[in-house]
Each structure stands twice: as C-alpha cells, then as structure tokens.
N, C-alpha and C positions, 0 to 999 in steps of 0.2 A: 150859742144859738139855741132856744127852746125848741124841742118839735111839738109839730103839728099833734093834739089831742087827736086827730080822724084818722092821722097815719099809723100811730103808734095803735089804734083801736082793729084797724083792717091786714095790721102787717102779720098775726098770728095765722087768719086766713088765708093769706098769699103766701105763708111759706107751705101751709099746708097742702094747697092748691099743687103747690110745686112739686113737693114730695110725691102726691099720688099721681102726678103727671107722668112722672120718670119711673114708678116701678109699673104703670102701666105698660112703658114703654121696653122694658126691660124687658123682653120676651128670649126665651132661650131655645137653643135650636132645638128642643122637642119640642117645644108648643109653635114652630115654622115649619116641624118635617111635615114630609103628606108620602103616604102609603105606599108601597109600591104599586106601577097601573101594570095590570096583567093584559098582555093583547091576545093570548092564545096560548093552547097543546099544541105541538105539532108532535105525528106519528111515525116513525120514520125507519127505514133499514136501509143505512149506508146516507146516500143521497137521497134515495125517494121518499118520496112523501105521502103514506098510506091513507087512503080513506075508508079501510077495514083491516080487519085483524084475523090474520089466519091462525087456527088451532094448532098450539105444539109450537108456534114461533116465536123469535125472538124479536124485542124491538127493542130501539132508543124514545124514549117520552120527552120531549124540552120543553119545558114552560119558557116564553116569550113575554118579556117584561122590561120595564123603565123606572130605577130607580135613581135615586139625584143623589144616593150615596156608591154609588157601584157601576162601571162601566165594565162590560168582561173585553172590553176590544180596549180598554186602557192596564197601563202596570203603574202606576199611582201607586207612592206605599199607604196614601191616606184614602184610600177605597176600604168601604167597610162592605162586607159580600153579604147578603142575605141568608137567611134559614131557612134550608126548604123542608115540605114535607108533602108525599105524594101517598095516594091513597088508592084502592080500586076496589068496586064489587060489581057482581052478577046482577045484571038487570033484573029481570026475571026473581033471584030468588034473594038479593040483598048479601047473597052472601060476600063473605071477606077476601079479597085475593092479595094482602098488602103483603104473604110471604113469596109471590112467584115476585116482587122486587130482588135483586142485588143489595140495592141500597136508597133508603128510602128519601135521605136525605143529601142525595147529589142530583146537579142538573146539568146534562142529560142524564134520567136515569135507566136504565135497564131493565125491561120487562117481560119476565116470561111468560106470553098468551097461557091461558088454565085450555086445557083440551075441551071446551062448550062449544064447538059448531051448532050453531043455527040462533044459541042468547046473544047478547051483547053488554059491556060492560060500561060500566061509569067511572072514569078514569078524574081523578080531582088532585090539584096541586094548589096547595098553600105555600104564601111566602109571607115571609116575619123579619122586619129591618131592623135596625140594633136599637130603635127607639119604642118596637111594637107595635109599629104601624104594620098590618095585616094587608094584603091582596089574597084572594082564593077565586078560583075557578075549574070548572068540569066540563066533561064533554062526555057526550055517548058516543059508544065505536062498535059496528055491526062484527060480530064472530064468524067466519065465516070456513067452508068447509078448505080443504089443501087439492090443489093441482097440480097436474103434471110441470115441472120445467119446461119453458119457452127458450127456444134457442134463438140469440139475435144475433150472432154474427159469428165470423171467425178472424184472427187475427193470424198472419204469417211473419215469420221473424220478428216480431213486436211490432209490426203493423195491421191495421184493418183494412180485411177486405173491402172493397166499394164495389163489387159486384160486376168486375170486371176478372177476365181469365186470368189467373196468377200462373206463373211460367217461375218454374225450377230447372238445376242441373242435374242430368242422371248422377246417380251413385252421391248424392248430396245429402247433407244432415242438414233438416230445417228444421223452426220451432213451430208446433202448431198450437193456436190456442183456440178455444169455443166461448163465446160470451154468452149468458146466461140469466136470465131472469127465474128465481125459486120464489115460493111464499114461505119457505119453511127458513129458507138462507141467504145471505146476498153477503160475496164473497170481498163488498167494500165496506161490510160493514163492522167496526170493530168490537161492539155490541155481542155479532153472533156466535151462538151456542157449536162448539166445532163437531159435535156428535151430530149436528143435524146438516153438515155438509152432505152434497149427493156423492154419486161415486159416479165414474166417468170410464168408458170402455170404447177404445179407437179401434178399428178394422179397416183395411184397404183393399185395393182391386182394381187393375186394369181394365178398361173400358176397350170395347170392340174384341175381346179377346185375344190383345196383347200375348203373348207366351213372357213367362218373367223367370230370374233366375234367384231372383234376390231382391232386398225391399226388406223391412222391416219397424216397426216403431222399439227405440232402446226402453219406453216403459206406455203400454198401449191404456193401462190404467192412472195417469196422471193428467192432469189440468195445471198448465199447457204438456204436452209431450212433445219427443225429438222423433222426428223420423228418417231414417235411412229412403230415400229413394232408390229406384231399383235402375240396375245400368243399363236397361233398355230405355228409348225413349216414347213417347206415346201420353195419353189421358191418364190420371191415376183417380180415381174416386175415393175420398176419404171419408168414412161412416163414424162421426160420433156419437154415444150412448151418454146420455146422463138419467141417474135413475135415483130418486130421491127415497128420503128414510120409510115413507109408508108405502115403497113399491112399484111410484107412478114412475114410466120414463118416455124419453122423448127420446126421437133421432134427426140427427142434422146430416147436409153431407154439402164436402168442398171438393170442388174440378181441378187440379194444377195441370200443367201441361208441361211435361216431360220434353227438353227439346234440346 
C-alpha cells in the first residue's frame, strides 16, 4: 500500500508536536513546590502569649507556618522539616541581638530579652524548604520595664483554692503552694533562664490571738512548702513572700481553719 504524499509531509510535525507536548508536561516536583505560607510570631512564656517583652527575660519565639512538605503534628518518615532562621535588632538603634538566641536555627527558639526597657525590637524568622522555597516574616515587640510578681492563687495539697475557707487537722502536714504570675519567670515555662526564678518566703500566725505551742513550715523558703499545723485549733493566716531578681516583691495570704 503507498502512502499518502501529505502524511508522510505532516508526520515529522506531529511527532514534534508530541515531543514538546510531554516535556511540557513533565514538570518536577520543584517546579509544583510553593513556599512555605508563614501566618505569624507568637511570643510566649510557658502558655501565655505576650504582647511585650520584659527586660532581662526569657522567652520562647514559634514561627507559625504551613508547608506541604512537613506537618510537626504528623511522624511521616517522608516529611522533610524546614530551615529556620531567626534574627532580631533594636528598633531604635538597628543594632544586632541575634546572640541573646540559644539557637538560632530551632522552632520554638529561645530568647533572651537585651536589658532596653522603653526601645523595642524587630524580631524576623525565615524559613527555607528543601526545594528553596522561602517564607520570611517580622514583627515589632514593645520593651518594656519588670514588675513586681502577681499572686493568683494558692493551691492546698495539689488543689486550688476557689475561694472558699479550706479546713485542716491540728498538728497536720499539708502542701502549700502560691501560683504566680513573673515578667521575668514563668515557672511552666521550659524556655526559662533558672537564675531568674523569684525566691519565696512563708510566715504564719494565729488569728484572734490564738496562744500556740507548735506549728511550723519543714522549709518556709520553698514553692510549694509543707507545713506543720499547730495542735491548737482556731484561724491560721499564712503570709507568702515572692521577691523577684531586681528586688520587687509581692505578698499573698491564705485563711485555713484549724478545726
């Protein structure tokens, strides 16, 4: 069978056609990745979530992101994890603070405020996927000066109070503890620098002028402490001290009722 003269004339175009159809199509997963999307800084000591920064303290930084290679809530051995890298300076005068890092390339990373009460900083985090696809983002964070610890509660035998009269046995060992709010500290936080824990100083006292004969805390400088109740019964007033590294302290005080 002869072929067609017009076939044999069109068929060098149609294969060529074909060819560049397919390496069009050929696309390789770099040229399908897309960037890591950054949604945020978050500031934080422990669980809170700061919207400034106190001088002399410690923080955790997490960059907040979605990449299509990396889930950190999955164990996939085929997750590739991203590059980070975190950065920081002084508003005000540009200067460098990338050494008060731990490390500059983990997330959460670890940040030690520069002692600047009243500038503010420029905290930036880059990420880099294994293809070089880039996300970067910053945020300004107000400096701000250290206050005294806030006392929010107190807990008995590893319960909290609810603000109702707690009732002990004379001549009883209970645990006391004080919950705490520091700018300097925050003792859920795994982050924190341990030299800038507060120190903690318990005192007691009968109410109505009880006469006592005994009573005691086994260590009146510890968080939480054990206390000796005294074998009288009556009101006991328990006086906490928390006094943090630049001097500020604060006092709490808990009612049990001796019965």
């Amino acid at each position: 069978m002869k072929a067609n003269p017009n076939e044999i004339r069109w068929f060098p175009a149609l294969c060529l056609f074909l060819v560049l159809a397919l390496i069009s199509g050929c696309q390789t997963a770099r040229d399908l990745n897309r960037a890591p999307l950054i949604t945020g800084i978050r500031v934080k000591q422990g669980s809170i979530e700061l919207d400034e920064l106190i001088s002399g303290s410690t923080v955790e930084l997490e960059v907040a992101y979605t990449d299509e290679d990396y889930d950190p809530l999955q164990s996939s051995t085929y997750q590739f994890e991203p590059v980070y890298a975190w950065s920081a300076k002084l508003w005000s005068s540009g200067e460098e603070c990338t050494e008060s890092f731990v490390d500059v390339h983990t997330n959460p990373a670890i940040f030690k405020v520069p002692d600047k009460k009243g500038d503010a900083l420029m905290i930036s985090a880059e990420i880099v996927d294994r293809y070089g696809g880039k996300g970067k983002t910053s945020i300004k964070i107000k400096i701000e000066d250290n206050e005294a610890p806030k006392i929010s509660g107190f807990n008995l035998n590893g319960k909290p109070i609810m603000g109702e009269l707690s009732t002990v046995e004379p001549a009883e060992i209970v645990e006391i503890e004080v919950d705490y709010i520091d700018d300097s500290y925050d003792p859920k936080s795994v982050g924190c620098d341990p030299d800038m824990e507060p120190t903690f100083s318990w005192s007691w006292k009968m109410i109505d002028g009880v006469p006592v004969s005994d009573g005691r805390f086994l260590d009146n400088l510890k968080n939480p402490c054990f206390f000796l109740t005294p074998s009288e019964k009556g009101y006991i007033e328990i006086i906490a001290k928390i006094t943090d590294r630049e001097g500020l302290s604060t006092d709490g005080t808990l009612v049990l009722d001796s019965q």
